[in-house]
Each structure stands twice: as structure tokens, then as C-alpha cells.
Residue, then its C-alpha position, 0 to 999 in steps of 0.5 A: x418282851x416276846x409274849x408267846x403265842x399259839x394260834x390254832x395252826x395247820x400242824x394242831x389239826x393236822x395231828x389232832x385229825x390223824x388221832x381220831x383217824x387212827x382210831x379205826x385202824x383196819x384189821x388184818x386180812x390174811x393174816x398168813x400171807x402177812x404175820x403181824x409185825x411187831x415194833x416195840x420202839x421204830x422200824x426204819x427200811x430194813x429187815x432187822x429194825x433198829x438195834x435194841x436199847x442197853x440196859x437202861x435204856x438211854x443208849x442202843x446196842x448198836x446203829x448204823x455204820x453207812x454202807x455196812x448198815x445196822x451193826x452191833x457195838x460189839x461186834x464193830x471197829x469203831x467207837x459209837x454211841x447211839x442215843x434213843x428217843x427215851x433219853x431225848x424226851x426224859x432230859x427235855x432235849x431240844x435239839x441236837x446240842x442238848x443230846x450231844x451234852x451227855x457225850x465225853x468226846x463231844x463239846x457244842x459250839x457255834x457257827x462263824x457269824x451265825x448261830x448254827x449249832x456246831x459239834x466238835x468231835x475229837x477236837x474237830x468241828x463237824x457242822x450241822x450241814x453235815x448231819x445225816x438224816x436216816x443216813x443222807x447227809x444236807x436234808x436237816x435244817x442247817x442251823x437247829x434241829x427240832x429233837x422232836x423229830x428224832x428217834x435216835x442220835x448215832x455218834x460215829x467217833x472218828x473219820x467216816x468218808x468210807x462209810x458214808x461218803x465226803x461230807x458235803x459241809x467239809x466234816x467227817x473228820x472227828x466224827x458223824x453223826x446220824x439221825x434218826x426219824x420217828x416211826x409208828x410202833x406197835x400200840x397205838x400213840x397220841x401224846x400230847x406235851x406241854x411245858x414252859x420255861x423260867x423265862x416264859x416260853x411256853x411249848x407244845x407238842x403233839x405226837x401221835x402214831x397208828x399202824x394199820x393195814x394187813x397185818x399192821x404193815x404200814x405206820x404213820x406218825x406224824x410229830x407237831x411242835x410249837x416254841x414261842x416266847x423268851x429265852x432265858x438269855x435277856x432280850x432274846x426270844x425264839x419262835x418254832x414250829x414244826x410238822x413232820x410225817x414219818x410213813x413205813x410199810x413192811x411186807x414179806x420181801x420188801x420195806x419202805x420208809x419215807x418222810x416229810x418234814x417243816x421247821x420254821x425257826x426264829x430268833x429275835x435279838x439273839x446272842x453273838x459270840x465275841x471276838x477278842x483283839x490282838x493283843x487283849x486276854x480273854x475277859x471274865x465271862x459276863x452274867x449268863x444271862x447278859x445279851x449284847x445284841x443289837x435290838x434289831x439284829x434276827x436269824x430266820x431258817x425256814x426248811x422243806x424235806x423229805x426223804x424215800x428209803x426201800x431195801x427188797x430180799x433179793x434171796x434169803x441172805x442178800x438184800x438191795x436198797x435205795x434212797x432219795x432225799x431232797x431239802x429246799x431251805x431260806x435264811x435270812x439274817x440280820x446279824x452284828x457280832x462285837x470285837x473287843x478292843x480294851x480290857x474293860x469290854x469296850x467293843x465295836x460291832x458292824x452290821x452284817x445282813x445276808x441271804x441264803x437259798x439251798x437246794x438239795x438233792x442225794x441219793x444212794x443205792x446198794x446191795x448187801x450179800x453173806x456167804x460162806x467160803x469153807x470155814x469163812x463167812x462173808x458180807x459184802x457190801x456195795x453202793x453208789x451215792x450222789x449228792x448235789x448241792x446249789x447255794x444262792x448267796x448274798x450279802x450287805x455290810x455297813x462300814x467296817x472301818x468305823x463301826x459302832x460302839x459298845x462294850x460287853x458288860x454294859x451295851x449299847x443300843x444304837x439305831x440300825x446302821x445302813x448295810x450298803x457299804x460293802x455289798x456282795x450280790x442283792x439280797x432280794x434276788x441272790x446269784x447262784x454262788x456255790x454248787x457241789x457235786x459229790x459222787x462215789x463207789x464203795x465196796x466193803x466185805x467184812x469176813x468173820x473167822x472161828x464163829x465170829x471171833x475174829x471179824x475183819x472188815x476191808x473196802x474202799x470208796x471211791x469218791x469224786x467231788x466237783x465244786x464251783x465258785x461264782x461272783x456274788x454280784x455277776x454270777x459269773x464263775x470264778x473258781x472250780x475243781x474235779x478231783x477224786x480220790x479213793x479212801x481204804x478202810x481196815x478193821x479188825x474185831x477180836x473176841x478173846x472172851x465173851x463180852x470183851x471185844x478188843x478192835x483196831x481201824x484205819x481209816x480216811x476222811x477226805x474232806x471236800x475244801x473249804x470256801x472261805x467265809x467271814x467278814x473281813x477277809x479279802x478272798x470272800x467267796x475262794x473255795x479250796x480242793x480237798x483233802x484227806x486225813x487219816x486216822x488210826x485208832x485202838x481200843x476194848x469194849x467190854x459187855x457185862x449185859x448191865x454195864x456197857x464199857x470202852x476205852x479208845x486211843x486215836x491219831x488224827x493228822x488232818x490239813x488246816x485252814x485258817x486266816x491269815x493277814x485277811x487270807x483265807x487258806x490251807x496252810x498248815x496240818x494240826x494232829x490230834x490223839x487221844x483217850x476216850x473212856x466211856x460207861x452206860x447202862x444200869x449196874x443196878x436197879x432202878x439206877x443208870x449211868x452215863x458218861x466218860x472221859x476224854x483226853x485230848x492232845x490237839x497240836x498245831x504240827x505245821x503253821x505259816x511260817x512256823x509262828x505257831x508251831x506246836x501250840x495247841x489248836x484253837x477250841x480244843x480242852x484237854x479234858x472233857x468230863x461227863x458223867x450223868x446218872x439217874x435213880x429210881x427211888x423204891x419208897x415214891x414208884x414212878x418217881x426218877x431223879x437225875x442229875x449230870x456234870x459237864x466238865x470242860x478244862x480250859x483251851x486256847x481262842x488264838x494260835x498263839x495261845x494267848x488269849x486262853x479261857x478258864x476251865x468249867x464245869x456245869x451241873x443240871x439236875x431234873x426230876x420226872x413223876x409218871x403216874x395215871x390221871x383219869x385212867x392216862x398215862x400222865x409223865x411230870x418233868x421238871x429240868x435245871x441246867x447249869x443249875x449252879x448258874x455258872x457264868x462261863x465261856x462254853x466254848x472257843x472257834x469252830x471256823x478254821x483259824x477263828x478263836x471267837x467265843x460263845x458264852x455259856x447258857x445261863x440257868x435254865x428251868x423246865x417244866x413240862x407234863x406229858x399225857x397220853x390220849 
């Protein structure tokens, strides 16, 4: 067993010492020269803050759109959802996938041979590699984001090259995701939480914010986070600690945000996917709670970053603004994922270690301007961004051929094999084996025409992405590309009636190639040139001022890569359309809903050799359901209930479609009682997910060509108390 631990760390007295400090925040000192400012949720660099929240508070009315910043969901021609911190906290999210359950278009699954958290997003995988972090992409740790270091989560649906540039992990191209650091508002916060799970993980958080300064310009908070104990899945246990400054200053023509953050997190004998055979269908889905890891198998992530944000007035409507971001992260895995060989679960497993060093650096500088040309309104938008990349790799197996023996329903503990048959690189000092550089241009102008009722948005981004290949035991270079491409948008908002905005885009995501990856494949380490796809997309939005409505339809073609004979490659194109309806807000009193509907269509349109043309595409339902709500009820004040569904209907873990799993749906309920204790707001929460404890198959691939699957997560409580100091 894992017994949980918590000893007094640099994170509790980190934060306890900023509580008592900012209780003697400074008065104002001229209060004319610099108004107070007032934040009632987060301020990031910019002149208007973050979008407010929509009735209810669980979504925002806007977010981030790159490059064309901050913009209202009315008023935009693409299809978002921005998740606030109030949603986060009250649904005890853990990390990003927790969030990403409320949304129809989203489905979670995993890493190829990790446990990354991955994101399908109309039917295509965006990495956590991807995630942006106050609008830079690689700063977040690459496998698991802490949620408490988050105060949104904006949902870009669709392709995004032009609006944030190529995604360095090959995403972007169902859709973005961008998150959000917290920031000190406007009363004074120290809250502490604690809270343990069924299995015993006990948690604690500390999260506390001050402003100070002339005029309360400048804000620090600093966020502490401490898991440690089982999961609900057996045998299985998790460690992680998190530290996070976030620091924001505004003054009359100039804004600064910055950040700095630590995430340790560590897994003991976590859970694999599985892969099935050829030739084999898919078995019955095990106990959710069943673990076939091998005792000796560990995931260990340790990450540093940090990030600078500034935007100066340059005149009354124009604005210039610059960014830098840095992350330095290690991993280090033991790993050993079965295959399955017979219909009664017998399995073989391998023994996989390897390591792996990133740094990153980004950055990006822009400026933003509207005027007016006769009857006309203009905002133009401009900006330059770079990225870059190095990866230090290597990598140990034991014999492939052989294997070890077990079988998915009743495992089999064996000593830990030697990694020593194939090896790539030393494990203790590895080679530089990848290095990306992404740079761009982009130049935007959105023109609004009859106040506003007409917005047409047009630009292009130019984006030049240089990649390199090294031999993981000489370091020797053995693949690169330089190419370039340029990447249009067009989108158009119509407003025929107040509260109803009807849209339509076209737009790119061009794709840096991918480098392929697995254990058994025999062009380990090839990387690919890029791509682009294109996608066209019509829909209708419609604002009640309580209820928040949208319907999208959407084509996406994008080129494929998959495996084929042990060959990694670019062989083919898979096409994806579909519907998306979704609903927020609160349509009454003391009650909120959220959810929707997805409909996809994800066709294999060319394949190698034409085997499997026109089958669905690996990991992909047809039907995605969500839908959440949550009741006040007026008889028990600061009593809220909740409950949500999750709908998945079934998909396919081969290209062939063979090998197919069975529809699911899971149900999570959750409670939460905020009342006073010794005159301090004090907030109970208790959570059951997948509450009916549904054993079932969650999801299939995420890697181009590989259908392996991830099992669902079993029942789950939660129990947790807030108080505010």
C-alpha cells in the first residue's frame, strides 16, 4: 500500500508565510495618479481582463482567440467554451481531463506507451504537449496538469494554426486548448482545502492572493498542492506536489503578468493500456478497479516554468504586447503494456524504460490597432512568434520476442526483467535526439460593418518549421526538414437579431510532422515534413441572457499517419464532419445546466493500398453525449446538488473495424454545503464518479494507426472541506 505522507515542505510555508505577509498589504498613495483597480475573478495583461462568466457561472462569455485576443462568444467565428476556475473547484477536477468531461466534443484518452492525458477533439488527438499556457504552447508539464494552477480552460473547437501558430506536438487540428494562470482579485484570499478519496489519498491545498501597492496595482498568488496515497485503481498509487507564483501589475498604460510554477508527479505501478491482437475481438472490459501492472512498473515527471506577459497603450485604441515562456522538464519511466494473444485475456508484456529531458523556450510580440474607414471599423492585429524545442532521449527494452506472460483478468506478478536487449542511447546521460524550431507572422484585420452587425474577420500567418533527427546512441544527425507555409483564415459574423449570431469560417492547421514513435516499429526515431488540413465550418449562436445556445456543422480532411508492417508513415487522408449542439447557463433559478451533443462522421477516405478505405477511423464514436446539471435547493440555503452524464457510443480499435468496443455511459453525482464556522466561509463537497461503477473500455488509440485501449476509471469518492482563513 501506498500510506500517504505530508511532511511540512517548502510549498505549506511558502504559502503560509505570503498569508501573514499579506495581511499588511500597503495603502494607496495617490490614489489619482492610479484609480484602484478592481478584479472580481482574474486579470491577465491585458486592458479588459478576462471575459466575465455567463449566467451560472461555469462557462465564460468569451476567451482568448491568439492573436485577435480576448473576444466575445457572440461576436466570433468559431466554436468555443471556456471553462471557469468556479466550475473546476466545485466538481473537485483534478486536472485537465476532469474539466474536459463536461464537453460533447471532447472525449480523454492516453498517450502511446505513457500516461500522458490526451484530448480528442472532433475526432482528432490534441497532446497535452500542445496545451497553451496563457497563450504559449509546451510551458505545461507534458503528461498531467495539476487543475489547481488553473483559472480557465478555453476550448477552441476546430483548426488553430492561424490563431496561435503550429502546434509543436503535431495538434491543432480538431481543436486548442488554452489555459489559464490564477490571479490575485480584488478581496484578500487564503483558503485552505483538504480532502481524501475511498482509496485513501489524502489531498491538501493551499491558495492564497493579496494585492497591494498604489492603488492595489499589483497582485500575487501563490497556489501549494499536495496528493499522496492510492488510487481507486488497486495497487496503484500517486504522489504530487505542486508550487505556483502567479504576479500581475497594472498601471495606467502598462500591464504585466508573470508566472513560475513546480509539478512533481509520480506514479507507482500505474495502470496500462492494452492492445489487442490481430485477429482477436475486443474482450469484456475487467473491474474497473483491476490493474495488470507489473509492481515494478513507475511514470516519474518533474517540470520548471515560467512565464512573462506585458501589453503597453501605445495611443488611446492601439496596443503592443510581448511574451516569454521557458520550461525545463525530466521523465523517467519504467513501463510494460500487455498485448493480448487469446480470447481468454492471456497476454505477453515487455519491459520498456526510458528517459527523457525537454527544454523549452517561446515567445511572441504583437500589436493590435482599430480605426475607422468611412462607415467601417477596423481592428488590426499583427505578430511575430517563435518557438523552440530540444529533447534528450533514450530508451531500454527487454526481448521483445519472448516477453513475459500474464493474462488481463487474472495477472501475473514476475521479477522485473533485464532492459538491455534493445537499447536506444544511455539512459543515465541521453543524446540530443530532437530539436524543433517554429517561427511565424501573422496579420489579421477584422472589419465590422452596420454597427457591428456584419463582422468579417480575414488574415494569414505565415509559419516556418524546422525539425531535426538524431541517432539516439551517436547523436549523430540523421533527419531534417525546412519548410514553410502560409495558412488563411475567413470568417464572417452575422447578427440578424439581437442574441443570435449566425457564423461561418475557413480555416488551416498545418501540422509540424510527426516523428515516429512505439516499441516495435523499425524507423524509431524518423520525423516527417508537415502538413496542412483544412476545415470549413457553419453554425448559430443564440443568447437568451440566462440560456447560452449553439449548433456547428464542420469538415475536416486531414493527412494520416499510421503503421504499417512495423512502418511508420504518412499514407493516407481521414475526413471528419459533423454536428455539435451545446447549452449553459442558468434557464432558472438556483439551477444550471451544461452539455450537448456531438455527432461525428470520421472516415479512413485513402489508405495503403485501399485495405481500409472508407471504414471508420480508429478512437472515434459517432455519438458523444454530455450533459450536466446542478440545483439549489430553496428549502436547505447553501445546499447545491449536482449531477452528469457522460455518453460515449461505440468505435472501432483497428482500421479494419474488427475489433470494435461497446457503447458506454457513466454517471457522477456530487453535493456541496457552503455555510459559516467560527464567522469563516467553510464549503463541504462530496463527489461520486462513474457512480453506477460501470466497467467499460473509455477509449481506443490516440497514436496515428494504433488502436490500443485505455480502461475506464472505476467508482470514484471524493470528499473535501474548504475554509477560508
Amino acid at each position: 500500500m501506498h500510506t500517504p505522507h505530508f511532511p511540512l515542505s517548502p510549498i505549506a510555508l511558502a504559502a503560509l508565510l505570503l498569508a501573514g505577509a499579506g495581511a499588511h498589504a500597503q495603502p494607496p498613495v495617490d490614489a489619482e495618479a492610479l484609480p484602484t483597480v478592481i478584479i472580481s475573478a482574474s486579470a491577465d495583461a491585458s486592458a479588459q481582463g478576462l471575459p466575465r462568466a455567463y449566467a451560472g457561472g461555469q462557462v465564460a462569455r468569451g476567451g482568448r482567440l491568439g492573436l485577435l485576443g480576448n473576444v466575445d462568444m457572440m461576436d466570433t467565428p468559431f466554436n468555443t467554451t471556456n471553462y471557469t476556475q468556479a466550475l473546476i473547484q466545485d466538481q473537485q477536477a483534478r486536472s485537465v481531463a476532469d474539466v474536459l468531461q463536461n464537453d460533447p466534443s471532447v472525449r480523454v484518452a492516453r498517450g502511446f506507451g505513457n500516461y500522458q492525458e490526451l484530448y480528442v477533439i472532433r475526432g482528432f488527438a490534441v497532446n497535452s504537449d500542445d496545451l497553451a499556457y496563457n497563450g504559449l504552447y509546451g510551458l505545461l508539464p507534458r503528461q498531467f496538469v495539476a487543475s489547481e494552477l488553473l483559472e480557465r480552460v478555453e476550448v477552441l473547437r476546430g483548426a488553430s494554426s492561424f490563431l496561435n501558430g503550429a502546434a509543436p506536438g503535431g495538434g491543432g487540428v480538431g481543436g486548442a486548448i488554452n489555459l489559464l494562470p490564477k490571479r490575485a482579485a480584488n478581496t484578500p484570499l487564503t483558503q485552505l482545502t483538504v480532502g481524501v478519496d475511498g482509496a485513501g489519498q489524502a489531498y491538501a491545498a493551499v491558495d492564497v492572493g493579496r494585492r497591494f501597492g498604489p492603488g492595489n496595482s499589483s497582485g500575487l498568488r501563490v497556489n501549494a498542492v499536495r496528493r499522496s496515497g492510492d488510487t481507486p485503481v488497486a495497487r496503484e498509487g500517486r504522489d504530487l506536489s505542486v508550487l505556483a507564483f502567479g504576479f500581475d501589475h497594472r498601471g495606467r498604460n502598462l500591464r504585466v503578468s508573470a508566472d513560475i510554477g513546480y509539478q512533481d508527479h509520480q506514479l507507482e505501478a500505474p495502470r496500462p493500456s492494452v492492445t489487442v491482437g490481430a485477429g482477436l475481438d475486443v474482450l469484456a472490459a475487467p473491474g474497473a478497479r483491476s490493474n495488470w501492472a507489473q509492481r515494478w512498473t513507475r511514470s516519474s515527471e518533474r517540470d520548471t516554468f515560467a512565464t512573462l506577459r506585458g501589453e503597453v497603450d501605445l495611443a488611446k485604441d492601439a496596443v503592443a504586447w510581448a511574451a516569454l515562456g521557458a520550461r525545463s522538464g525530466d521523465e523517467a519511466n519504467i513501463l510494460a503494456a500487455p498485448t493480448i494473444t487469446r480470447a481468454n485475456g492471456d497476454a505477453f508484456m515487455v519491459r520498456f524504460d526510458n528517459a527523457r529531458f525537454d527544454k523549452v523556450r517561446t515567445g511572441e510580440v504583437g500589436v493590435r490597432a482599430s480605426f475607422a474607414t468611412g462607415q467601417v471599423k477596423h481592428t488590426v492585429s499583427a505578430t511575430l512568434s517563435d518557438f523552440a524545442q530540444k529533447s534528450r532521449n533514450a530508451y531500454a527494452m527487454s526481448d521483445f520476442f519472448s516477453g513475459f506472460a500474464t493474462n488481463l483478468y487474472r495477472p501475473v506478478d514476475v521479477a522485473a526483467p533485464a532492459a538491455d536487449f534493445y537499447t536506444g542511447g544511455s539512459l543515465a546521460n541521453p543524446l540530443l535526439t530532437h530539436k524543433s524550431i517554429l517561427s511565424s507572422y501573422a496579420l489579421a484585420d477584422t472589419l465590422s460593418f452596420a454597427a457591428g452587425k456584419l463582422r468579417v474577420t480575414v488574415g494569414a500567418r505565415h509559419q516556418r518549421i524546422k525539425d531535426f533527427g538524431y541517432d539516439y546512441t551517436s547523436g549523430a544527425e540523421n533527419a531534417r526538414y525546412d519548410q514553410s507555409a502560409l495558412t488563411p483564415v475567413l470568417g464572417v459574423v452575422v447578427k440578424p437579431a439581437p442574441g443570435v449570431s449566425l457564423y461561418a469560417n475557413y480555416i488551416e492547421a498545418l501540422q509540424q510532422g510527426p516523428v515516429a514513435a512505439g516499441t516495435n516499429i523499425d524507423n524509431a526515431g524518423a520525423t516527417f515534413a508537415p502538413f496542412t488540413s483544412r476545415q470549413k465550418e457553419i453554425g448559430v449562436k443564440y443568447d437568451a441572457g440566462k440560456l447560452g445556445m449553439s449548433a456547428a456543422l464542420f469538415a475536416t480532411a486531414q493527412p494520416s499517419a499510421y503503421i504499417v508492417n512495423r512502418h511508420f508513415g504518412v499514407f493516407g487522408e481521414q475526413r471528419n464532419r459533423g454536428l455539435e449542439l451545446s447549452a449553459f447557463g442558468s434557464p432558472l433559478r438556483g439551477v444550471r445546466v451544461l452539455g450537448g451533443l456531438t455527432l461525428l462522421d470520421a472516415e479512413q477516405r485513402v489508405t495503403a493500398g485501399a485495405v481500409n478505405q472508407g471504414n471508420d477511423a480508429i478512437g472515434v464514436p459517432r455519438t458523444q453525449f454530455n450533459v450536466g446539471a446542478e440545483w439549489d435547493p430553496a428549502g436547505v440555503p447553501g445546499l447545491t446538488l449536482n449531477a452528469r452524464t457522460v455518453y460515449t457510443s461505440s468505435q472501432f480499435a483497428d482500421g479494419a473495424n474488427l475489433q470494435k468496443l461497446p457503447s458506454w455511459a457513466r454517471l457522477d453525482l456530487g453535493a456541496s454545503y457552503a455555510t459559516r464556522f467560527a464567522d469563516r466561509a467553510v464549503t463541504l463537497r462530496a463527489r461520486i464518479d462513474n457512480a453506477t461503477g460501470k466497467d467499460h473500455w473509455a477509449s481506443a488509440g490516440g497514436y496515428p494507426g494504433a488502436g490500443y485501449l485505455v480502461l475506464g476509471a472505476p467508482r470514484s469518492v471524493v470528499l473535501s472541506a474548504s475554509i477560508d482563513l
